[in-house]
C-alpha positions as semicolon CSV with decimal commas, in nm:
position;residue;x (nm);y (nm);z (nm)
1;X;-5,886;-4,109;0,135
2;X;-5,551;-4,039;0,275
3;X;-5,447;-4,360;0,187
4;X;-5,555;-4,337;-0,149
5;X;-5,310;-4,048;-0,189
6;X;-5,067;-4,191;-0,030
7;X;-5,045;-4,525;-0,231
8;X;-5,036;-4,299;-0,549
9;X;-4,773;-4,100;-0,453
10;X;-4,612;-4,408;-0,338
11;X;-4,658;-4,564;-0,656
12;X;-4,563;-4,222;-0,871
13;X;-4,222;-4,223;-0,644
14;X;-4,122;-4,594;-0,753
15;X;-4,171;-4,513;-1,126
16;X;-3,934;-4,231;-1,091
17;X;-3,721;-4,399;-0,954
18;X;-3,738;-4,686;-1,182
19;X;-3,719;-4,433;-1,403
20;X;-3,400;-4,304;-1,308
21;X;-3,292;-4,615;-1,289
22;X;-3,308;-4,711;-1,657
23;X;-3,158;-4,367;-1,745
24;X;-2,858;-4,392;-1,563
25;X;-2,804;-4,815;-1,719
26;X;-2,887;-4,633;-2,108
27;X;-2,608;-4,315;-1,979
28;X;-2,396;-4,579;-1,863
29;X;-2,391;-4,805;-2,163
30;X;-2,340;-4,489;-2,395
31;X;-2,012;-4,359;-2,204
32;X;-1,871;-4,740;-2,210
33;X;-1,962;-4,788;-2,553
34;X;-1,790;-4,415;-2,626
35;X;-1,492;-4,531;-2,426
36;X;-1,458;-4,851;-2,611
37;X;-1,437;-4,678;-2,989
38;X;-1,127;-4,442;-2,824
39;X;-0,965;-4,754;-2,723
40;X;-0,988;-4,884;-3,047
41;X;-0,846;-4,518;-3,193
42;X;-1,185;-4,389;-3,328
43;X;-1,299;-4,064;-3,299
44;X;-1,629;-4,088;-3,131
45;X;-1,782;-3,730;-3,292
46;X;-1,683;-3,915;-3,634
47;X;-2,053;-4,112;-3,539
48;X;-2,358;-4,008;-3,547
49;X;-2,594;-4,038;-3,252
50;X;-2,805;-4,293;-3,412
51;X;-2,507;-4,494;-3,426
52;X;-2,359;-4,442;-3,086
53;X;-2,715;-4,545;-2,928
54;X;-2,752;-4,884;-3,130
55;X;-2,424;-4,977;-3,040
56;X;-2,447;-4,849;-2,639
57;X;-2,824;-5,080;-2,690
58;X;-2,542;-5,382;-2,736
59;X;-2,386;-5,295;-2,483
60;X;-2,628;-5,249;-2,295
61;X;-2,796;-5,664;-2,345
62;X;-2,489;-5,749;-2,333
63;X;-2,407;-5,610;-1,979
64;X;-2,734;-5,589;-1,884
65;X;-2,738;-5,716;-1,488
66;X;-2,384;-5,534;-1,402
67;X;-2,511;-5,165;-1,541
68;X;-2,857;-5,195;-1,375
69;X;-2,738;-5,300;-1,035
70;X;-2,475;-5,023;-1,054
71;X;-2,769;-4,768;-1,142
72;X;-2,991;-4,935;-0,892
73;X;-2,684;-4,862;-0,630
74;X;-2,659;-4,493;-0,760
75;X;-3,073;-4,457;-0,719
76;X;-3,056;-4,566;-0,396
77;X;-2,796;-4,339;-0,255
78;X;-3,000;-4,063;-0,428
79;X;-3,326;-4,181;-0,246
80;X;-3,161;-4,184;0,104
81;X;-3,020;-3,813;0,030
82;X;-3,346;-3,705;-0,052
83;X;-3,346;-3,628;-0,449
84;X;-3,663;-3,773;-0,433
85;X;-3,844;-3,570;-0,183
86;X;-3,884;-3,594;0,174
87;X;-4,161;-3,935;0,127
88;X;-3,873;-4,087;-0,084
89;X;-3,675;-4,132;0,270
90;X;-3,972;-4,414;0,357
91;X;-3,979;-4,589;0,056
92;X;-3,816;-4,897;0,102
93;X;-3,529;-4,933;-0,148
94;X;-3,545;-5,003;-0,514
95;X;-3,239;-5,268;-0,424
96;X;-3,468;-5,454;-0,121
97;X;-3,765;-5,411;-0,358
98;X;-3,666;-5,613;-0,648
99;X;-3,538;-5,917;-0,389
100;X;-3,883;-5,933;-0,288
């Protein structure tokens, strides 16, 4: 029964952190996507949000495999500080589990 438990916390921890994950790629693709319309002179608070998310989605296919692995980086050092609770420390990581 314990291992029941176990495997579904186990399995609750990976979606958080998969989770978190996808978060920080979607953040990510929104800042580069605001930095981009500066560059170009726009005023980014001259778009609406609606606007700003379908573009940072672009950006986001577009760049796809660089923002992830940066998130999946930025997961991972949360995981070994222990954002993710004190089980989160034997979880193997996010990085090693995706090679698998």
């Amino acid at each position: 029964m314990a291992e029941a438990t176990n495997s579904v916390h186990l399995a609750k921890l990976r979606a958080s952190m998969a989770h978190a994950t996808i978060v920080l790629a979607r953040l990510s693709a929104i800042k580069a996507t605001k930095r981009r319309l500066q560059a170009q002179g726009l005023k980014v608070n001259h778009f609406s949000r609606r606007d700003l998310v379908t573009r940072a989605e672009a950006y986001l296919q577009d760049h796809r495999d660089e923002l992830f692995a940066e998130a999946r980086e930025e997961v991972e050092r949360w995981r070994a500080s222990g954002f993710f609770g004190k089980r989160g420390g034997n979880l193997t990581s996010l990085t090693q589990n995706r090679k698998a």
